[in-house]
PyMOL commands that place a pseudoatom at each C-alpha (Angstrom):
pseudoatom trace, name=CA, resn=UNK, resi=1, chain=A, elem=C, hetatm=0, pos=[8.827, 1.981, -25.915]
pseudoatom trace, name=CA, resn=UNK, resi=2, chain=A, elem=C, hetatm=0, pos=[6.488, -0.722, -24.887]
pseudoatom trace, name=CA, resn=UNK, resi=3, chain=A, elem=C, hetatm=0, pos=[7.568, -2.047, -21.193]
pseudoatom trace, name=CA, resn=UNK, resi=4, chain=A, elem=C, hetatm=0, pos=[8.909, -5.401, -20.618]
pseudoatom trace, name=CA, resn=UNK, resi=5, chain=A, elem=C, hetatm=0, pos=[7.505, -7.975, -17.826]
pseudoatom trace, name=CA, resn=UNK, resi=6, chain=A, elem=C, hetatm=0, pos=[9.149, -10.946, -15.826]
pseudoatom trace, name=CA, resn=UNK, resi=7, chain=A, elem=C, hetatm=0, pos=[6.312, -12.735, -14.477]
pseudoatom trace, name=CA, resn=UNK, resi=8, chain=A, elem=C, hetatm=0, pos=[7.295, -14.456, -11.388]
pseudoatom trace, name=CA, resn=UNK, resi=9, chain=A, elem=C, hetatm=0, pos=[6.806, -18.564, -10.423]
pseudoatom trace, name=CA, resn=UNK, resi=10, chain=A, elem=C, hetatm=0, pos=[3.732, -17.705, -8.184]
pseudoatom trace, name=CA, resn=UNK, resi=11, chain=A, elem=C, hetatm=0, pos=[1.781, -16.734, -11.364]
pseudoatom trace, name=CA, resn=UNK, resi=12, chain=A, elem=C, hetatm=0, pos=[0.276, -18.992, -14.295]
pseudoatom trace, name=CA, resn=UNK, resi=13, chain=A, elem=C, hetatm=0, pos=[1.828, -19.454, -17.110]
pseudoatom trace, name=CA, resn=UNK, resi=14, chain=A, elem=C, hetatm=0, pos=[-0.719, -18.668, -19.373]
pseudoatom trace, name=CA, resn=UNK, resi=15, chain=A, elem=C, hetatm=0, pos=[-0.350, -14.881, -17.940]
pseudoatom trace, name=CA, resn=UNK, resi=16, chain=A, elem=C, hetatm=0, pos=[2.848, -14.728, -20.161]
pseudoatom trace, name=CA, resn=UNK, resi=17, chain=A, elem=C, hetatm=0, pos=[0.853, -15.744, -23.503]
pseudoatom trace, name=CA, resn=UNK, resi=18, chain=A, elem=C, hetatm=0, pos=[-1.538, -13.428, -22.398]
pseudoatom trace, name=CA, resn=UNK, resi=19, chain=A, elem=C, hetatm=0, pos=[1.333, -10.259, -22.880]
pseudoatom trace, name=CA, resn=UNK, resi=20, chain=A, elem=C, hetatm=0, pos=[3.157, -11.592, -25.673]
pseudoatom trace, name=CA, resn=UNK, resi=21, chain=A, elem=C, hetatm=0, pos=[0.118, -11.723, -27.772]
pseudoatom trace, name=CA, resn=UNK, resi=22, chain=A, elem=C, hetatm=0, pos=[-0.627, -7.724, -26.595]
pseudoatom trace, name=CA, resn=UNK, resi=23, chain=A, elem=C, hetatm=0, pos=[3.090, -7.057, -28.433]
pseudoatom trace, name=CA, resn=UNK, resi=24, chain=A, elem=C, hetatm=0, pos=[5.149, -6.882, -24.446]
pseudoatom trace, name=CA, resn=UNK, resi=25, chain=A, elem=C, hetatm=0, pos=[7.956, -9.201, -24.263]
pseudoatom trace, name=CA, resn=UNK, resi=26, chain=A, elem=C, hetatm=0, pos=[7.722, -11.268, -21.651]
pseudoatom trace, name=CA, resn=UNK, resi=27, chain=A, elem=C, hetatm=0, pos=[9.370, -13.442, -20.152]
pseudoatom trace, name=CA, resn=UNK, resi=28, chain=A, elem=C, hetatm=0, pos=[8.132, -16.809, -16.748]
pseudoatom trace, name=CA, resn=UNK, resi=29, chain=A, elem=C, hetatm=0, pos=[10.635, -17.859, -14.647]
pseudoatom trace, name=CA, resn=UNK, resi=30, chain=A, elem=C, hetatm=0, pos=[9.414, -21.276, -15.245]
pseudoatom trace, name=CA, resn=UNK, resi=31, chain=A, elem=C, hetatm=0, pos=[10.195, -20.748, -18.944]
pseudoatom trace, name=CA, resn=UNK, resi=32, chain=A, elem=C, hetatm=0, pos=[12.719, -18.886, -19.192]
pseudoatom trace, name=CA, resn=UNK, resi=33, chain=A, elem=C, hetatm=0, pos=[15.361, -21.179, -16.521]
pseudoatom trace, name=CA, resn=UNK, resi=34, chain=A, elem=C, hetatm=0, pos=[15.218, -19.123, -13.474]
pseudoatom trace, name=CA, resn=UNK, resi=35, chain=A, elem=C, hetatm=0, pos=[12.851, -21.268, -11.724]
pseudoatom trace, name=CA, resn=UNK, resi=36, chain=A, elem=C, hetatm=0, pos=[14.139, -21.389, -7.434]
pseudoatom trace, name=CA, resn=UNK, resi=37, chain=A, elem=C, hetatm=0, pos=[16.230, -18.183, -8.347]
pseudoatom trace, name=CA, resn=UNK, resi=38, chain=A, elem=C, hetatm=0, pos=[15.867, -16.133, -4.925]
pseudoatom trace, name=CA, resn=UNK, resi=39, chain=A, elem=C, hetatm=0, pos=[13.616, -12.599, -4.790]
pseudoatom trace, name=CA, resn=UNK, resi=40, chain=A, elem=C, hetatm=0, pos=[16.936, -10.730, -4.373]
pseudoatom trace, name=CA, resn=UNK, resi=41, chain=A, elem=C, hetatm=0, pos=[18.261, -12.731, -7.471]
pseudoatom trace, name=CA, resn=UNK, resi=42, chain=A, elem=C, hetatm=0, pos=[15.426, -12.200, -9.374]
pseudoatom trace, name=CA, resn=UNK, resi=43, chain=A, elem=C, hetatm=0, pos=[15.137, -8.952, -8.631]
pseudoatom trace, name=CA, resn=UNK, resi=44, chain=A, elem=C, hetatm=0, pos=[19.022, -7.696, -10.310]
pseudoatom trace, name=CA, resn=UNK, resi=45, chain=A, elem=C, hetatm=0, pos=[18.174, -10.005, -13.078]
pseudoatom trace, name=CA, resn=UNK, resi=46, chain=A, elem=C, hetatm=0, pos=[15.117, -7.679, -13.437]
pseudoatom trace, name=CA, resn=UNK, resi=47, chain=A, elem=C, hetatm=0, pos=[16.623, -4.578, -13.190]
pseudoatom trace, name=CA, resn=UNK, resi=48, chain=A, elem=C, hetatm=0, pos=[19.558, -5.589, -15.785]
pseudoatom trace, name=CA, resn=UNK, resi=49, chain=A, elem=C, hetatm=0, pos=[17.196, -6.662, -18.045]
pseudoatom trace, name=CA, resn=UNK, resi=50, chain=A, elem=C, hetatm=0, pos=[14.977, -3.379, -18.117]
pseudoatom trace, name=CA, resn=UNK, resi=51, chain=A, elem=C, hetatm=0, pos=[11.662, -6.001, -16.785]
pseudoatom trace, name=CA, resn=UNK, resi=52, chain=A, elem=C, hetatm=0, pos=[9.211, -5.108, -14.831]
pseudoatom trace, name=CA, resn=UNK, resi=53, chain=A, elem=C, hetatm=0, pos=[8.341, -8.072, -12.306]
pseudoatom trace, name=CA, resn=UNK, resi=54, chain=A, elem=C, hetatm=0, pos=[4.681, -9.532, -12.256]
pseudoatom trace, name=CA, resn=UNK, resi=55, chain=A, elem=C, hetatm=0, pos=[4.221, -11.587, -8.706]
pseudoatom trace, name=CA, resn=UNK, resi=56, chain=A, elem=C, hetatm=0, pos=[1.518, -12.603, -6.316]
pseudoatom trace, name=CA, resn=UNK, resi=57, chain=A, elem=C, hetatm=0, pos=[4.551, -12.619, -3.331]
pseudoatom trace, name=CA, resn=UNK, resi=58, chain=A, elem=C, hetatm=0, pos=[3.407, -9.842, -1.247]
pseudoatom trace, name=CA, resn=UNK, resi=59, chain=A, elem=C, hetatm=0, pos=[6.864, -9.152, 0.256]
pseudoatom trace, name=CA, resn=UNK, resi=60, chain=A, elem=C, hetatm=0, pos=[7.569, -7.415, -3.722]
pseudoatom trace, name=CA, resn=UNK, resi=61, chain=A, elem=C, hetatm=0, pos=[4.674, -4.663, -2.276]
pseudoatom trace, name=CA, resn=UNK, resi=62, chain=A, elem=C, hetatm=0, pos=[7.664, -3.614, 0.485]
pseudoatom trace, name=CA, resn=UNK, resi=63, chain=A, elem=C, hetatm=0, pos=[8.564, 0.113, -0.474]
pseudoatom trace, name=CA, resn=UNK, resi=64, chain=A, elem=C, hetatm=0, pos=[11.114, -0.303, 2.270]
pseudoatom trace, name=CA, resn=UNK, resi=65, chain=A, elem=C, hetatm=0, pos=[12.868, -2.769, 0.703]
pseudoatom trace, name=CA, resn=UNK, resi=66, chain=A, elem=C, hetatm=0, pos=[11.624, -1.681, -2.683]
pseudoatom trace, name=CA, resn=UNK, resi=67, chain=A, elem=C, hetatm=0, pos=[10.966, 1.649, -3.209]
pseudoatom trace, name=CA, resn=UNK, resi=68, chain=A, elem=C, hetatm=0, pos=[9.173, 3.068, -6.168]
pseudoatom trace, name=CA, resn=UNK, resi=69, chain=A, elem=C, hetatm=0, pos=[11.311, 4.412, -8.896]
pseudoatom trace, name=CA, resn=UNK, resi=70, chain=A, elem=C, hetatm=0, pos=[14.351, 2.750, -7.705]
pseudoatom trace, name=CA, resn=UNK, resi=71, chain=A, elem=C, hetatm=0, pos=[13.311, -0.763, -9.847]
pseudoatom trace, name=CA, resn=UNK, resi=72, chain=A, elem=C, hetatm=0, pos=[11.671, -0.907, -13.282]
pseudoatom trace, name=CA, resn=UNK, resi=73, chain=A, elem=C, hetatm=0, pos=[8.252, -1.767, -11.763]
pseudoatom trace, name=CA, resn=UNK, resi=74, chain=A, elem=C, hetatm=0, pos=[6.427, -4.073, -9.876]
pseudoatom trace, name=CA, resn=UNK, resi=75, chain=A, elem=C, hetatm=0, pos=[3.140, -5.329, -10.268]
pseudoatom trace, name=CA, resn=UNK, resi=76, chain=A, elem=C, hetatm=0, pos=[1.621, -7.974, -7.216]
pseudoatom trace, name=CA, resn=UNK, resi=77, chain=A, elem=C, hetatm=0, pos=[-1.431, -9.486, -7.681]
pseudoatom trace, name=CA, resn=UNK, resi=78, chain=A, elem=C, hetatm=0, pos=[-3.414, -10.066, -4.484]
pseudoatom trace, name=CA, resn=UNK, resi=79, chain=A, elem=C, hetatm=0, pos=[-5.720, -12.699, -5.391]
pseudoatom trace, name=CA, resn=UNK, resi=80, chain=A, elem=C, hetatm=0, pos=[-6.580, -15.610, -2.573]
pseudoatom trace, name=CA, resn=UNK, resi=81, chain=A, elem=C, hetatm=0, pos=[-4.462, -18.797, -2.787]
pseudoatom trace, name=CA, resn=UNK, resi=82, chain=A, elem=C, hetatm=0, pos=[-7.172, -20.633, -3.969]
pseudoatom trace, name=CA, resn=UNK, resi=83, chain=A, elem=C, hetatm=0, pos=[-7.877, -18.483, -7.029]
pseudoatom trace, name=CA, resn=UNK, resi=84, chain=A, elem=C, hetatm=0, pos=[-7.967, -19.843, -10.506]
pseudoatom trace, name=CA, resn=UNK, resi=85, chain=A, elem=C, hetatm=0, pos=[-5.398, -18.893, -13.340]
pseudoatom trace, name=CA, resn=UNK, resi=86, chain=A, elem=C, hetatm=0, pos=[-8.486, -17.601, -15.705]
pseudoatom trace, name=CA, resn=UNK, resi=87, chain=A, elem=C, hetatm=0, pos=[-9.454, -15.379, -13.190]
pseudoatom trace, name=CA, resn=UNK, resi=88, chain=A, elem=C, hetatm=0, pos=[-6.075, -13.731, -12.733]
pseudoatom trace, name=CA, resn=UNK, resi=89, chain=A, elem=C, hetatm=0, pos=[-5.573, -13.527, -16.382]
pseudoatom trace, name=CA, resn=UNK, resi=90, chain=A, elem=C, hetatm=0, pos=[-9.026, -11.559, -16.792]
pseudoatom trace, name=CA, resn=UNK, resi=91, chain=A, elem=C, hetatm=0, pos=[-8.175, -9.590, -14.180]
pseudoatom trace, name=CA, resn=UNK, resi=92, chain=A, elem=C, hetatm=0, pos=[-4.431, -8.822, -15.336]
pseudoatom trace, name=CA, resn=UNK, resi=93, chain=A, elem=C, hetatm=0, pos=[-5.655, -8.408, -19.149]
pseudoatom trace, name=CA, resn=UNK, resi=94, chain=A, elem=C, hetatm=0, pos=[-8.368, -5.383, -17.763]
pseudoatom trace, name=CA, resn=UNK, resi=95, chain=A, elem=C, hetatm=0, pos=[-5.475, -3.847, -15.944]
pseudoatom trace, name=CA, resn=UNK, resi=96, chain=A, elem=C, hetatm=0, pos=[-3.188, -3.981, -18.960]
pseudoatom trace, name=CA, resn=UNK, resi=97, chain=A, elem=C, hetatm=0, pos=[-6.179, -2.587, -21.447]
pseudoatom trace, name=CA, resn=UNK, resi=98, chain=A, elem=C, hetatm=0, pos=[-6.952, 0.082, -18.990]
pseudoatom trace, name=CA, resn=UNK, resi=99, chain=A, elem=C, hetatm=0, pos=[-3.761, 1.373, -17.887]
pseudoatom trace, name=CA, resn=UNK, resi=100, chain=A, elem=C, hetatm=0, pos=[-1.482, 3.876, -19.418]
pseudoatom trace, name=CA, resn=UNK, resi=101, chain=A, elem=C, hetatm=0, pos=[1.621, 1.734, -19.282]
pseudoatom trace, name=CA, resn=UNK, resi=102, chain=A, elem=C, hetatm=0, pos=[4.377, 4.697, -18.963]
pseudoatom trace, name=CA, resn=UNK, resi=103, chain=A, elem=C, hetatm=0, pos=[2.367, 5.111, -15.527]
pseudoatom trace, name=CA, resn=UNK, resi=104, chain=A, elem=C, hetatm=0, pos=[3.732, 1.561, -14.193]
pseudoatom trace, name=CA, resn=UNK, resi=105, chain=A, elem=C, hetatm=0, pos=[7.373, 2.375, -14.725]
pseudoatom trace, name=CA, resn=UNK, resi=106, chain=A, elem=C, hetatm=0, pos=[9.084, 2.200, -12.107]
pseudoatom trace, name=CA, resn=UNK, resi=107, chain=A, elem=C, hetatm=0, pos=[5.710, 2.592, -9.579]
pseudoatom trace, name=CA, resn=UNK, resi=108, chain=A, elem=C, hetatm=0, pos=[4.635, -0.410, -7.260]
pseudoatom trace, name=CA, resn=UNK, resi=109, chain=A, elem=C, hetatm=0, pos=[0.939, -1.410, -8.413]
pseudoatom trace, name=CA, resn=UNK, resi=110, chain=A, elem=C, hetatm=0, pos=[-1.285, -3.700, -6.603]
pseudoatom trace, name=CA, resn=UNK, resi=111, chain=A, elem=C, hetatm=0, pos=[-4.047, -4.977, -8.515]
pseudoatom trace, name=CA, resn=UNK, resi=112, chain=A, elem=C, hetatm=0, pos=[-6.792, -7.171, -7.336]
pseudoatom trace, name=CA, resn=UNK, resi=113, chain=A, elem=C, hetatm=0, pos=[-10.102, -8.539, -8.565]
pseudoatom trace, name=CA, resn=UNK, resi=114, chain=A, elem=C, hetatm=0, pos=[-11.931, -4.786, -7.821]
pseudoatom trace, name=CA, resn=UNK, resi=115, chain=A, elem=C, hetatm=0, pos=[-9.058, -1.920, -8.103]
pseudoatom trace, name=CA, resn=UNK, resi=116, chain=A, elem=C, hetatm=0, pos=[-6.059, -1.414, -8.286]
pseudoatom trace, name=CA, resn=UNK, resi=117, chain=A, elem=C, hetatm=0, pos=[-3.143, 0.970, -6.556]
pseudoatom trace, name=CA, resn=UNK, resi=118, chain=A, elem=C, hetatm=0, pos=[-0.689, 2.551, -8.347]
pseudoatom trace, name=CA, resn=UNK, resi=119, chain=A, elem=C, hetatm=0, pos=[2.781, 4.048, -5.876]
pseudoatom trace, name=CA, resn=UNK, resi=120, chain=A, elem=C, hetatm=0, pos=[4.725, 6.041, -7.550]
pseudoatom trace, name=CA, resn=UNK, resi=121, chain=A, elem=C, hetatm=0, pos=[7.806, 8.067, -5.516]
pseudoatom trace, name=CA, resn=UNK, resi=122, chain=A, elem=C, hetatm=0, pos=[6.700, 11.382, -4.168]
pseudoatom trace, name=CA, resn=UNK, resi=123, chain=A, elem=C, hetatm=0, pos=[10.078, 13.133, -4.299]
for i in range(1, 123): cmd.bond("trace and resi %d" % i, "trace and resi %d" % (i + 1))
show_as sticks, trace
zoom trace
């Protein structure tokens, strides 16, 4: 079964198009009516709906508060504020082309414009 995503506020829209048209459903919180729902919010909605969350808000890479394999998945994007939304969606479509997608479930995965890190629980 092919994952689902939740891509957070922080991110461009066009980033949802981008999965949909790979056959993910996905889902923006600017689309979708959650827009100024809280992390912790956002996060249960997540979880209840099986979605892995797409976000450039660092404080999702926490495996204190978020520990892999106790979500569906997170994936942050570190680009600098100033980046451009084609440039995150090139990056985020290589990731997506490249990566086995059961490895993401449930695992915390940075990506940025040169590599990307994939935390998965070691117990």
């Amino acid at each position: 079964m092919k994952p689902h995503f939740l891509i957070d506020e922080d991110c461009p829209l066009s980033l949802e198009k981008l999965l949909n048209s790979k056959g993910y459903d996905t889902i923006h919180v600017k689309t979708s009516g959650l827009s100024g729902t809280k992390d912790p919010e956002l996060f249960v909605f997540a979880q209840k709906e099986q979605r892995i969350i797409i976000s450039r808000d660092l404080g999702w890479a926490n495996i204190k508060t978020y520990p892999p394999n106790t979500h569906c998945g997170l994936i942050i994007l570190r680009f600098p504020f100033e980046a451009i939304a084609t440039e995150i969606r090139q990056v985020l479509e290589q990731f997506i082309d490249r990566v086995d997608m059961s490895e993401i479930v449930g695992a915390t995965v940075i990506v940025d414009k040169n590599k990307f890190r994939i935390r998965k629980s070691i117990t």
